[in-house]
C-alpha positions in Angstrom: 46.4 4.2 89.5 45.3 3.8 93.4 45.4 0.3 94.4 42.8 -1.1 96.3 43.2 -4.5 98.0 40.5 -6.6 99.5 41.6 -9.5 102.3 38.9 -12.1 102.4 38.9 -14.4 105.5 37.2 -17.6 106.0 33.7 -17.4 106.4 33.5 -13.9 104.5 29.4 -13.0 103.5 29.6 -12.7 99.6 28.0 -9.6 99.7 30.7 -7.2 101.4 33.1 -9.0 99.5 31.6 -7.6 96.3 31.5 -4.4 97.5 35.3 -3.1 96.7 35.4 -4.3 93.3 32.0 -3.4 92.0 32.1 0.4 93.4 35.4 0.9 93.1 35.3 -0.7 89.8 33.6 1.2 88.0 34.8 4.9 88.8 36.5 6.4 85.8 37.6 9.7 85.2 36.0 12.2 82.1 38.1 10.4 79.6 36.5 6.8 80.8 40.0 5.4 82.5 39.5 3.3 85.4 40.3 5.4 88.8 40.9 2.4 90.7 42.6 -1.3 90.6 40.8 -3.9 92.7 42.5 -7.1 93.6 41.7 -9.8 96.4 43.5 -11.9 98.4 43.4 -14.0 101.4 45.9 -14.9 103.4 47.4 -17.6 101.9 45.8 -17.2 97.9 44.3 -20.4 98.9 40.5 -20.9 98.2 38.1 -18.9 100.8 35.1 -20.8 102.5 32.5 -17.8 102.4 29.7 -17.4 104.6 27.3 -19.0 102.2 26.9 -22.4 100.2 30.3 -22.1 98.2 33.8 -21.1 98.6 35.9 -18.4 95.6 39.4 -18.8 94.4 41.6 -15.5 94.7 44.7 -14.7 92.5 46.7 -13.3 95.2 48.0 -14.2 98.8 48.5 -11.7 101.6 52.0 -10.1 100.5 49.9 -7.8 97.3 48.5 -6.1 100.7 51.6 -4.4 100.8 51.0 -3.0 97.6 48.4 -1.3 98.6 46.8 2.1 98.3 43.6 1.1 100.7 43.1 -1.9 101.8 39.3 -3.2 102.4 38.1 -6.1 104.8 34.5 -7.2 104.3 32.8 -8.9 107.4 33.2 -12.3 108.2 30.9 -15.4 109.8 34.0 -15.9 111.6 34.8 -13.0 113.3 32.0 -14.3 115.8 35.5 -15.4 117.3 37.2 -12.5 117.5 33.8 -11.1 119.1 34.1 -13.5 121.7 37.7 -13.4 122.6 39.2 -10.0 121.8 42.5 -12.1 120.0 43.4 -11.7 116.6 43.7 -15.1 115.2 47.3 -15.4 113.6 46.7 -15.7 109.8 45.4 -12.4 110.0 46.9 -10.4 112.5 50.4 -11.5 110.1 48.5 -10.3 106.7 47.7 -7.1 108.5 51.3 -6.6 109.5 52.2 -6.5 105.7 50.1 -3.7 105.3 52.7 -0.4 104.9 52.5 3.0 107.3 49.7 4.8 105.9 48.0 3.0 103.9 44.2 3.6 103.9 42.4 0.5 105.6 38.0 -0.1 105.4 36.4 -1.9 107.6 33.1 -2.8 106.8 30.4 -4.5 109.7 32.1 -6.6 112.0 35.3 -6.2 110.6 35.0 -3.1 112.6 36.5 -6.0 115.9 39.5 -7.1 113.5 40.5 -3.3 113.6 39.9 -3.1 117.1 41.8 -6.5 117.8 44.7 -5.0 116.1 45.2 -1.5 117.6 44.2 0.5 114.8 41.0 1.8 115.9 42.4 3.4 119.3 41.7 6.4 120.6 39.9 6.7 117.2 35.9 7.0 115.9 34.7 4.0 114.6 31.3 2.5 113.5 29.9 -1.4 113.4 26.3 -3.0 113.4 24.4 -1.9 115.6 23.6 -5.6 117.0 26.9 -5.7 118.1 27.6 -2.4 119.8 27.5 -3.1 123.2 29.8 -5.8 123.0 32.0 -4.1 120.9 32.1 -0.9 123.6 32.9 -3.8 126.8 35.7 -5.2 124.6 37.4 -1.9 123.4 37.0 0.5 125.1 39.5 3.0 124.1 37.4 2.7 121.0 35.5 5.9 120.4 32.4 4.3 119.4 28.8 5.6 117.3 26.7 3.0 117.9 24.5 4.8 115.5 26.0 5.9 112.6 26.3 4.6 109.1 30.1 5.1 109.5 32.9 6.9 110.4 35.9 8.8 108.4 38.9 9.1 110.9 41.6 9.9 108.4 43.6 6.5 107.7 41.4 4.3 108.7 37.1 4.0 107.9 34.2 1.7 108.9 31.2 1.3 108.5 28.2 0.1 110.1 25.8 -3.3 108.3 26.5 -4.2 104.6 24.5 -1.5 103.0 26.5 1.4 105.1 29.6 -0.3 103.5 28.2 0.9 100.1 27.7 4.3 102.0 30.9 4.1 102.9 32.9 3.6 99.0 30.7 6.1 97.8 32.0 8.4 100.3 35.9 7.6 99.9 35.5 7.8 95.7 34.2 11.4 96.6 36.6 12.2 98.8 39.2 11.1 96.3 37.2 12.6 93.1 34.7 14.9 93.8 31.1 14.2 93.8 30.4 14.0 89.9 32.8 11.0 89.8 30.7 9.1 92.6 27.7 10.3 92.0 28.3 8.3 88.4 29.4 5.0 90.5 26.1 5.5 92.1 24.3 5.9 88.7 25.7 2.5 87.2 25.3 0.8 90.9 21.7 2.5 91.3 22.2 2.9 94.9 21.6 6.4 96.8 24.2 8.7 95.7 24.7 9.7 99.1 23.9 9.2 102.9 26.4 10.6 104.8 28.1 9.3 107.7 26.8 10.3 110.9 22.8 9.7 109.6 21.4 6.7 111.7 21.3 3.2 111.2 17.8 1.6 110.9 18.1 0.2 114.2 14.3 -1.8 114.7 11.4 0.4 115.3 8.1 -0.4 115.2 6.1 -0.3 111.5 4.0 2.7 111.5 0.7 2.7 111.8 -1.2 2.6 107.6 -2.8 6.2 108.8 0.9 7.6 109.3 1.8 10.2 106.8 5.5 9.9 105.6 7.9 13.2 104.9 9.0 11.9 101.3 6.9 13.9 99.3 8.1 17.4 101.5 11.8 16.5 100.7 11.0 16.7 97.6 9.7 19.7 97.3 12.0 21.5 99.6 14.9 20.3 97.7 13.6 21.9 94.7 13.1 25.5 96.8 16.7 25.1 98.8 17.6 28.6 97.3 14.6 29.9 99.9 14.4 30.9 103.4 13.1 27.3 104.4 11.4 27.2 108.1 10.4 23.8 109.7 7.0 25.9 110.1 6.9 25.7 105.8 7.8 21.7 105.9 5.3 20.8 108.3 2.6 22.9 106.5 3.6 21.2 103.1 3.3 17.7 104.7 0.0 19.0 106.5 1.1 17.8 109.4 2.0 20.0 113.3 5.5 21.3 113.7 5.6 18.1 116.5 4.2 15.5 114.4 6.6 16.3 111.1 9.8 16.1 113.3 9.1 13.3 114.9 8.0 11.5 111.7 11.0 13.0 108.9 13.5 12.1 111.8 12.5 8.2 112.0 12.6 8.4 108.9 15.7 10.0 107.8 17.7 9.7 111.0 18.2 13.5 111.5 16.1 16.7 112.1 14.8 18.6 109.4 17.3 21.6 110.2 20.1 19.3 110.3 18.5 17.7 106.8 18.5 20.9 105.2 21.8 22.1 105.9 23.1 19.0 104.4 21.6 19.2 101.2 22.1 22.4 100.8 26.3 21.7 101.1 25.8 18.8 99.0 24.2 21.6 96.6 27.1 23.9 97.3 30.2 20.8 97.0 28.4 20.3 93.4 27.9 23.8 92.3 31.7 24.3 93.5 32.8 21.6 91.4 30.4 22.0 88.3 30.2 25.8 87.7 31.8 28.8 87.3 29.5 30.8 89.9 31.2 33.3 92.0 31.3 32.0 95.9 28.5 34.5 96.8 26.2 33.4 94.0 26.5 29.6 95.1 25.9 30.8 99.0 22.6 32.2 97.2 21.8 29.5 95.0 21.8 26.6 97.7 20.3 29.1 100.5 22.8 30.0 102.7 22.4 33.7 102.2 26.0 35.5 102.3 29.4 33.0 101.4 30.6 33.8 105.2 27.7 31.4 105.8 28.4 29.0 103.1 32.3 28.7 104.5 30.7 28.3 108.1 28.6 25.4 107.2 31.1 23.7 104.3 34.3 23.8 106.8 32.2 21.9 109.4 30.8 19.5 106.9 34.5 18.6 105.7 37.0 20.9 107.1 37.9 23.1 104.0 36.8 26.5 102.6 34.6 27.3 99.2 37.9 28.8 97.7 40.3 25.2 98.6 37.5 22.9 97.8 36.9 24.3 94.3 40.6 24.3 93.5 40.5 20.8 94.8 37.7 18.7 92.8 37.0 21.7 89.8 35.4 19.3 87.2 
């Protein structure tokens, strides 16, 4: 069974810390095993002070880290420290040393400076809230940072952007691990979006819209229902009544990406679960999700996650 391990520091918000165990928690395979173990620990498996009005025993001190699979660090009050000074306070720059080569890590919000602090994140993408960017960008700057993305996958090591990208960000590691039908059931028992990927944009401030202001709910509906058809931004804007001008600028403060760039990934969301689900031939599943021919599909599913129609069904076939 993979191992995950979270590390809670002083000051850690009670939220992120729930994260690991309730997502990870509750993925089970078609039989109903649990997927995952979830334990916590803090440096010392002394009490934590969290962020809030109370502090949480743990069962575990920082040497189960090296027993870990993937090791998750929810954001801390405290790292306001680590912001400010770039150094890696010694309790936890020695719990990260325990971690082995390889091992998976997550950070999730500001956590995002702990990995920077401790080398991982060079030369590497990584995410973080968006409040803290800048800073973050003057401090590391062999950081590859995306100021404004939910988060980031680069291989061994993930973050994510504010608390509700580090659900984002779970969801996104069970389905790399297990398909989409495994996460998309975490999602169910969660009820949380089943998926926003990575590179959509955070929901930085922007001003409310005005009460007259159409949204572009209602027209992503009804286009995912029709992905199988030739879809033109001309037939989206119509649906939502609205000028080709008008409905871009509206579906993308809304969704955080253009409706060409929308389209194309829900229809390889379509195609992952079709791949997975079904017995279709590769050219009936291009047709199905509306990518015409499978050359297509293979063009637009090895950008989205490096692999062909052939090695991702072989991979996560239900």
């Amino acid at each position: 069974m993979h191992r995950v391990v979270v590390l809670a520091l002083d000051g850690v918000i009670p939220f992120e810390l729930s994260l690991a165990s309730r997502l990870f928690g509750v993925a089970v395979d078609a039989e109903g095993r649990h997927l995952y173990e979830v334990l916590t620990c803090s440096p010392d498996g002394g009490p934590v002070r969290t962020g809030a009005d109370f502090s949480i025993s743990v069962e575990h001190d920082a040497s189960v880290l090296a027993t870990a699979d993937t090791v998750v660090i929810p954001a801390s009050e405290t790292f306001a420290e680590i912001v400010d000074s770039a150094a890696l306070p010694a309790p936890v720059a020695e719990a990260l040393a325990v971690i082995r080569p390889g091992t998976r890590i997550v950070g999730i919000c500001l956590s995002t400076y702990v990995l920077a602090a401790a080398g991982l994140l060079d030369g590497k993408g990584a995410a973080t809230h968006w409040c803290h960017a800048d800073r973050f960008q003057r401090l590391y700057p062999h950081v590859a940072l995306e100021p404004d993305v939910l988060f980031v996958d680069a291989g061994r090591v993930l973050t994510s952007a504010g608390a509700a990208a580090g659900i984002d960000l779970i969801l996104h590691l069970v389905r790399r691990d297990h398909g989409s039908g495994v996460a998309n059931h975490v999602a169910r028992r969660c009820v949380v979006p089943p998926q926003r990927e990575g590179g959509q944009a955070q929901y930085v401030e922007r001003p409310v819209p005005h009460s007259a202001d159409t949204g572009t709910s209602a027209t992503r509906a009804w286009a995912l229902d029709r992905l199988h058809e030739p879809l033109q931004l001309t037939d989206l804007a119509r649906h939502a009544g609205m000028s080709r001008r008008t409905f871009t600028r509206h579906f993308r403060a809304e969704v955080g990406l253009s409706p060409g760039q929308w389209l194309t990934q829900q229809r390889v969301d379509l195609a992952r679960h079709l791949l997975e689900s079904s017995d279709l031939p590769v050219t009936r599943v291009a047709e199905r999700v509306g990518f015409g021919t499978d050359t297509t599909l293979r063009q637009h599913l090895h950008a989205a996650i490096g692999v062909s129609p052939g090695a991702y069904r072989r991979t996560f076939r239900a």
